[in-house]
N, C-alpha and C positions, 0 to 999 in steps of 0.2 A: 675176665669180664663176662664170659660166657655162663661161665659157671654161678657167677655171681644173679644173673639174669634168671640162673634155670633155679636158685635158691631163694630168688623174688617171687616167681610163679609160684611155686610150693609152696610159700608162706602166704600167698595171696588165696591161693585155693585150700589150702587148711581154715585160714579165715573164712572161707565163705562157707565152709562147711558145718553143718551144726548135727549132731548126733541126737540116736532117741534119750528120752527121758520117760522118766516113771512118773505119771499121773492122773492116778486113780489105783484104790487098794480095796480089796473088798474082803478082810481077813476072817469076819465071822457073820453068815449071813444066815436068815432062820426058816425060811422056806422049804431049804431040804440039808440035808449033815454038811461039815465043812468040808469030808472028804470029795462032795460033787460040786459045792456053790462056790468056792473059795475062787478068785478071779483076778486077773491087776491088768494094767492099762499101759501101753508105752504109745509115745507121742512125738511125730516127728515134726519139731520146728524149723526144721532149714530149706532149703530151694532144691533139694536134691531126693529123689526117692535111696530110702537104703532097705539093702535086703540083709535080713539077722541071718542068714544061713550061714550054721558054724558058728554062731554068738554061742554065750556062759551063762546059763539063769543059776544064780546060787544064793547062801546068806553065807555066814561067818563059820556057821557050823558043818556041818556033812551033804545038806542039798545039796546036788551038783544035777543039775539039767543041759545038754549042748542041744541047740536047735535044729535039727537036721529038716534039712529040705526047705527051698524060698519060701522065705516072708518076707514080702516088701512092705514098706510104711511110704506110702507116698508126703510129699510135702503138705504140711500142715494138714494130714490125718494122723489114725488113731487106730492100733489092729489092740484086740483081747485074748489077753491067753489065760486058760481056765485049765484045771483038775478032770473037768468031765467035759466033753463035746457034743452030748444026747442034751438037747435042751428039754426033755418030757425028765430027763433026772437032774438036770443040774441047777433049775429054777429057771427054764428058759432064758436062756441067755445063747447066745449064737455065734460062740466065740473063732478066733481066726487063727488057733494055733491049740493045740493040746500037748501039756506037758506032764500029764501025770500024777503018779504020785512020788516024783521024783524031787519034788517041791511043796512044802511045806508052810502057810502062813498061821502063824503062831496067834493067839487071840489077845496076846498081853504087851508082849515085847516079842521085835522078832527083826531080821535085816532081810534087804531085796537087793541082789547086786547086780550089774547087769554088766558085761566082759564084751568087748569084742576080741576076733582070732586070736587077737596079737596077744592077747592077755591084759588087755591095758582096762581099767576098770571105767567106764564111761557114767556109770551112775550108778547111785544107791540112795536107799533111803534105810535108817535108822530109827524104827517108828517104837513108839512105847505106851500105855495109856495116857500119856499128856495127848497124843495126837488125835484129831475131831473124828472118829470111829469110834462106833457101837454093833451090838447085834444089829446086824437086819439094815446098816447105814454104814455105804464104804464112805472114806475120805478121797476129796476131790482137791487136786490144786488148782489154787486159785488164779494165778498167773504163771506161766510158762520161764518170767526171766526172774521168776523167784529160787531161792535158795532152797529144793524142798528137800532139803535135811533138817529144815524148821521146821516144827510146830506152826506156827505160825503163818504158816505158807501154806493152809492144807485149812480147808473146810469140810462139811457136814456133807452130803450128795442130803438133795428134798425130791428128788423124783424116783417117781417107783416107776420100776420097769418090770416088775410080775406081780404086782398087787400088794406085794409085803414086802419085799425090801427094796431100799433105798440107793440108785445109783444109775449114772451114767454110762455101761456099757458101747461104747466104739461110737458115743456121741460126743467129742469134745466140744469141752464149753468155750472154746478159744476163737478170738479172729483167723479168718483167714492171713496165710503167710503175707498175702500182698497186699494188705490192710496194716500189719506190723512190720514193714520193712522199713528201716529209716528214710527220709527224705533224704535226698542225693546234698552234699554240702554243695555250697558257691564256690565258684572257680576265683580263688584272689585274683583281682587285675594284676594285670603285666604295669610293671613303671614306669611313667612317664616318657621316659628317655627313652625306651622300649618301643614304643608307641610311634614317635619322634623320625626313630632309625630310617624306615624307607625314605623320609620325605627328605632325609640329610643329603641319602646316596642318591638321591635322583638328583639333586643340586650339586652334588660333586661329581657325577657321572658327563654332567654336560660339560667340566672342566676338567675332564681325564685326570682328578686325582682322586678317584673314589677306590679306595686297597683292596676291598672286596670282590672285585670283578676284573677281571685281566684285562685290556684293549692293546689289542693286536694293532689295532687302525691308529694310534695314536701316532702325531709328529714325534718323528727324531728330535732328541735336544741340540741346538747346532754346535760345531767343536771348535772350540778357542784355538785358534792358532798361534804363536809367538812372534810379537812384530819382527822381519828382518832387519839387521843390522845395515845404514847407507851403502855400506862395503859389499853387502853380499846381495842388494836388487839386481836381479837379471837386466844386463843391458844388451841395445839392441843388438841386428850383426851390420854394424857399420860397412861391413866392405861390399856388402850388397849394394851400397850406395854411391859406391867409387868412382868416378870417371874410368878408371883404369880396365873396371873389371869390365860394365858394357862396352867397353872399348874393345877389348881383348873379345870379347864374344862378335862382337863387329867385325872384326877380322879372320875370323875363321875359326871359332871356337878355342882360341888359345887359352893358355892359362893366363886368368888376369893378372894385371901388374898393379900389384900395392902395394904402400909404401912398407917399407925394412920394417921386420919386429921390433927394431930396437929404436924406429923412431916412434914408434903406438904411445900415445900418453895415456893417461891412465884420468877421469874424470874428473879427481879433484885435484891434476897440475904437476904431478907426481912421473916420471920414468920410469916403463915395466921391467922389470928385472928379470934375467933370462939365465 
């Protein structure tokens, strides 16, 4: 049972946890070369801040980035990690993580995977010129509980943020988490007879047959005894009654004089047998 309790919690808190996501890409912008402006965006949706230290930035091919050192994503924000970190060369931008040129986004087709420690692969996107990105315009997701391995999931960015290109930079365009967290569901009523219960036990409580509650105070049930048989009713002690015997006490304490055992009758007519 215990165990089964401690594999409810972990299931309940895996649930409640929601990991980052990629949303926003900025693969070819025109401001300054791609090796300084190039950018992307991860986005925390869940109630829990997470820090990427020791996360995997890669693609399919030979990038391989590990994060070293905390980045936290608090609940329902947005950190940026760019190529260059001098905003006077990257096209001003002010990003919250620098990876290098250990990472690569490709102008045509290219993947973004995002790993945490364990290896486990938490997101990606698969983008290719179907996806709503141009020079100088990153693509932006459009909702957070979209699919965005879609095309379709992914918009144009319309805001400049240096004058010439296009994009939202660690401003996401999302509600806040406690604006998007589901309404709590109704609690189903209890049934009827559920409901019922006290009002029963309290009506059988005042006739001490209510099962649920012990009563120590209750009367004893009384014990049937077996009628005795005429033959066997205790009779009195006749000889207390004797002339003989006050007689004999009369005289000095003697011992009384009663009649012979063997004239004693017996109550219903009968001769005691000796």
């Amino acid at each position: 049972m215990i165990q089964g309790l401690v594999l409810l919690c972990l299931l309940a808190a895996g649930a409640a946890q929601a990991y980052p996501l990629i949303d926003e890409i900025m693969p070819d912008p025109s401001a300054v070369p791609d090796r300084r402006g190039e950018w992307f965006e991860l986005y925390n949706p869940g109630p829990l801040p997470v820090d990427l230290d020791g996360w995997l930035l890669r693609d399919l091919d030979s990038d391989r980035h590990v994060i070293r050192g905390s980045l936290v994503i608090l609940p329902g924000q947005a950190v940026v990690l760019a190529r260059e970190g001098d905003p006077a060369r990257n096209g001003g931008l002010t990003p919250d993580y620098i990876y290098g040129a250990d990472l690569i986004l490709a102008n045509g087709a290219d993947e973004l995977l995002l790993v945490d420690p364990g290896g486990a692969v938490v997101d990606q996107v698969i983008y290719d010129t179907g996806f709503p990105f141009a020079r100088g315009v990153s693509m932006v997701l459009t909702d957070p509980t979209l699919d965005n391995a879609l095309a379709a999931s992914w918009r144009a960015a319309t805001t400049f943020y240096n004058g010439v290109d296009r994009g939202t930079p660690g401003t996401t365009p999302f509600a806040p988490v406690a604006l998007r967290t589901p309404a709590p569901q109704p609690v189903p009523a209890p049934p009827t007879w559920l409901l019922a219960l006290p009002v029963l036990c309290l009506l059988a409580r005042r006739r001490r047959d209510c099962g649920l509650i012990p009563h120590h105070d209750a009367p004893l049930a009384p014990v049937h005894r077996p009628a005795l048989h005429p033959r066997q009713t205790p009779q009195p002690l006749h000889f207390l009654h004797h002339p003989h015997f006050h007689a004999g006490h009369r005289r000095g304490g003697d011992r009384p004089h009663h009649r012979p055992l063997g004239d004693e009758r017996l109550r219903d007519g009968t001769a005691r047998t000796h």
